[in-house]
N, C-alpha and C positions, 0 to 999 in steps of 0.2 A: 131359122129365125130365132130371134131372144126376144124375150120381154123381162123389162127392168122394172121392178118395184120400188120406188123411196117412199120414207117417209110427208109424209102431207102433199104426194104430188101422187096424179093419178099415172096408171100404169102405160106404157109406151111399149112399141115394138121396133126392135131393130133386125136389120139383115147382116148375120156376119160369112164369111166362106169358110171350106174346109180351112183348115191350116192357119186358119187367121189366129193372134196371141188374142186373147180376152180381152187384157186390162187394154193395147193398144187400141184393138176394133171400139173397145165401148168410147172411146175419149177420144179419136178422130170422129167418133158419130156424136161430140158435147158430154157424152153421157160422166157423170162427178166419180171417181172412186176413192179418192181421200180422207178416208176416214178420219175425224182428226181424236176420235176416242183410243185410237190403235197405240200399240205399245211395241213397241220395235222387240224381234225375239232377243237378238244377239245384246242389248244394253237395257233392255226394260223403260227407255224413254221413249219423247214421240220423232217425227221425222221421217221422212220420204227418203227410201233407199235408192229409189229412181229405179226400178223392177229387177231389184237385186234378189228379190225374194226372203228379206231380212223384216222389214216393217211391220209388216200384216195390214198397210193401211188400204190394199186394194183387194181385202178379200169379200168375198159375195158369197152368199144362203142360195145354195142350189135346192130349190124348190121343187124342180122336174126335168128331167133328160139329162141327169150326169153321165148317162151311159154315154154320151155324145162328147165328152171334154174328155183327152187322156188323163191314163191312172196316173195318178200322184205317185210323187217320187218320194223316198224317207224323209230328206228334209221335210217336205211339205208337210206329210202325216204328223211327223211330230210338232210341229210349231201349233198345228190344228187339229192334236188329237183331242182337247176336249169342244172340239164343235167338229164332228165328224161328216157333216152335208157341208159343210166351207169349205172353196177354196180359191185358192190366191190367184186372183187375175193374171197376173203375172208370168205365172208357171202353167197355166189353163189354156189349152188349143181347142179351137174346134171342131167340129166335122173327123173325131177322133174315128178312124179305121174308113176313111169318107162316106161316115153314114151322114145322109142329112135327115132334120126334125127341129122341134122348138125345146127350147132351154128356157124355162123359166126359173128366174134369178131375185133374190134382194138385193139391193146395194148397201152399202154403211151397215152390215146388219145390227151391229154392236147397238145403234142408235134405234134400235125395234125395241 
């Protein structure tokens, strides 16, 4: 299970499976990740790379159970070395080594 935090909305829980991608599980369950404060790595504008892993507009504040999402690959670390508990929906599975638990997450963190 996840629970998603936004701002001015109270907390919600959702159910994702092993193997499921992040950004897709939370946005077939409504859930928003479009940050629209993000700044794409590769041009420093804004813009949805469509989970290219370029944007950072889908990235999330893992709050608790990152042991449950696999480790981040280089790119990843470096687009988000200085917010080191982020990471990009996109590139985030769950149920990483099929442990199951709760994931609690921010969404839009940049907007906290």
């Amino acid at each position: 299970q996840q629970q998603q935090q936004q701002q001015q909305q109270k907390d919600e829980t959702i159910q994702l499976y092993a193997g499921e991608n992040l950004r897709l599980g939370m946005l077939v369950r409504g859930v928003t990740l479009n940050d629209p404060l993000a700044k794409r790595f590769d041009t420093k504008s804004g813009g949805n790379c469509g989970a290219g892993g370029l944007c950072r507009t889908c990235a999330v504040s893992v709050l608790r159970g990152g042991e449950l999402l696999n480790p981040q690959k280089v790119a990843e670390k470096q687009m988000l070395q200085d917010n080191p508990r982020w990471r990009l929906g996109c590139k985030a599975f769950v149920g990483y080594g099929m442990k199951e638990g709760e994931i609690s997450i921010q969404v839009n963190p940049r907007q906290w």
